[in-house]
C-alpha positions as CSV (number, residue, x, y, z in Angstrom):
1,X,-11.7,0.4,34.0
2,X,-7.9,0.0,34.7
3,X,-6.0,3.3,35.4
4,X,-7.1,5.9,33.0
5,X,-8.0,3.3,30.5
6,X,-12.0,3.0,29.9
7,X,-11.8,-0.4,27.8
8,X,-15.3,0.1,26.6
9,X,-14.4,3.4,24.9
10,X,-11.6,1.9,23.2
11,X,-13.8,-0.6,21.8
12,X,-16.0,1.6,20.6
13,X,-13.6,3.6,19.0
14,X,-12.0,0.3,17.0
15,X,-16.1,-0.2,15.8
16,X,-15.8,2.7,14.2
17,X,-12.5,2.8,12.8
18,X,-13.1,-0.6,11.5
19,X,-16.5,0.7,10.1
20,X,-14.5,3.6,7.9
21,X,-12.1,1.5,6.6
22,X,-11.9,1.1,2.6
23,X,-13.8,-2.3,1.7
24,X,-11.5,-3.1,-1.3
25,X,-8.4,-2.7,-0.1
26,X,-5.0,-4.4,-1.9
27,X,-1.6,-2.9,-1.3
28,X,-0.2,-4.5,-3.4
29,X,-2.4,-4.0,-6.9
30,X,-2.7,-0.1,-5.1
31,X,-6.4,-0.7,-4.6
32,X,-7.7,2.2,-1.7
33,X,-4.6,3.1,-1.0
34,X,-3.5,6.8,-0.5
35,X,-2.1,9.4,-2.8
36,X,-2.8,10.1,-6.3
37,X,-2.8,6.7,-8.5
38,X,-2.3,5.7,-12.2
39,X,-3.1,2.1,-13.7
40,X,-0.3,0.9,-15.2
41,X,1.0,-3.0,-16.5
42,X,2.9,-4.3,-14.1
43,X,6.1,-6.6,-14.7
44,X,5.8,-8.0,-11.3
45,X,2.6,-9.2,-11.1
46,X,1.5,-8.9,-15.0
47,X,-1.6,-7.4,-13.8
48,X,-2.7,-4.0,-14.3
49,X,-1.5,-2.1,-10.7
50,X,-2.8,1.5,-9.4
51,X,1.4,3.4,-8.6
52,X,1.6,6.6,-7.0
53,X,1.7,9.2,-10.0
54,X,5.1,10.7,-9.1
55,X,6.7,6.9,-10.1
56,X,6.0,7.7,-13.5
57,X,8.1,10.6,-14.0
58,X,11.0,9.0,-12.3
59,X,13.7,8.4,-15.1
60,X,14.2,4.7,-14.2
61,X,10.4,3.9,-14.6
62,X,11.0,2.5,-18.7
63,X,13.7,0.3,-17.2
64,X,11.8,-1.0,-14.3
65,X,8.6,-1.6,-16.2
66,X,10.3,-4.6,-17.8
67,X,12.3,-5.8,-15.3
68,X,9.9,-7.8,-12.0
69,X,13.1,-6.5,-9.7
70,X,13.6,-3.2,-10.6
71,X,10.1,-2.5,-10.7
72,X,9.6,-3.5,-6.9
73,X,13.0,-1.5,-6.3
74,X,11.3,1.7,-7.7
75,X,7.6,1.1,-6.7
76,X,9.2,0.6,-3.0
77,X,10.5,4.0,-3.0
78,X,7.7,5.6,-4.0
79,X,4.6,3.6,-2.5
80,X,5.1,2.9,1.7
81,X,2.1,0.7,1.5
82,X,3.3,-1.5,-1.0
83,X,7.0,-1.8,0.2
84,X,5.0,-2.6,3.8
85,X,2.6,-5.6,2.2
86,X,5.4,-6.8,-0.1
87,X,9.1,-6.8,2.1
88,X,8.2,-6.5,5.7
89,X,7.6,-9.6,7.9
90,X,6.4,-8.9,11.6
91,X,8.0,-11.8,14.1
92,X,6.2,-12.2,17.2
């Protein structure tokens, strides 16, 4: 134990968050991510994608669901997960 920090508990506590995660899980196709979710075609990928719901009323969603770049554009603003699997890069 160092300080207030009981290593053992936090170990036990990563088992079980580990334990509870979603098996199938693909941020990027929207596979056990969170929200509400529609499959749709996707432009990007040209593989059928689960979006966040409220995308699909947006008024640019005809125009980005032909078009690879506006279609990340959009899905970014509307799905944190995907924008974080698809444009962030973590440097060590």
């Amino acid at each position: 134990m160092m300080g207030n920090v009981n290593i053992d508990e936090i170990l036990r506590e990563n088992v079980r968050r580990n334990r509870s995660r979603v098996v199938d899980y693909d941020p990027i196709r929207g596979v056990g991510c969170l929200g509400v979710r529609r499959e749709v075609d996707s432009p990007d990928s040209h593989l059928p994608e689960l979006v966040p719901e409220a995308m699909l009323d947006d008024r640019c969603y005809i125009a980005a669901s032909g078009d690879a770049v506006g279609w990340v554009k959009l899905r970014s603003l509307y799905d944190f997960e995907y924008w974080a699997a698809k444009c962030v890069k973590i440097k060590d």
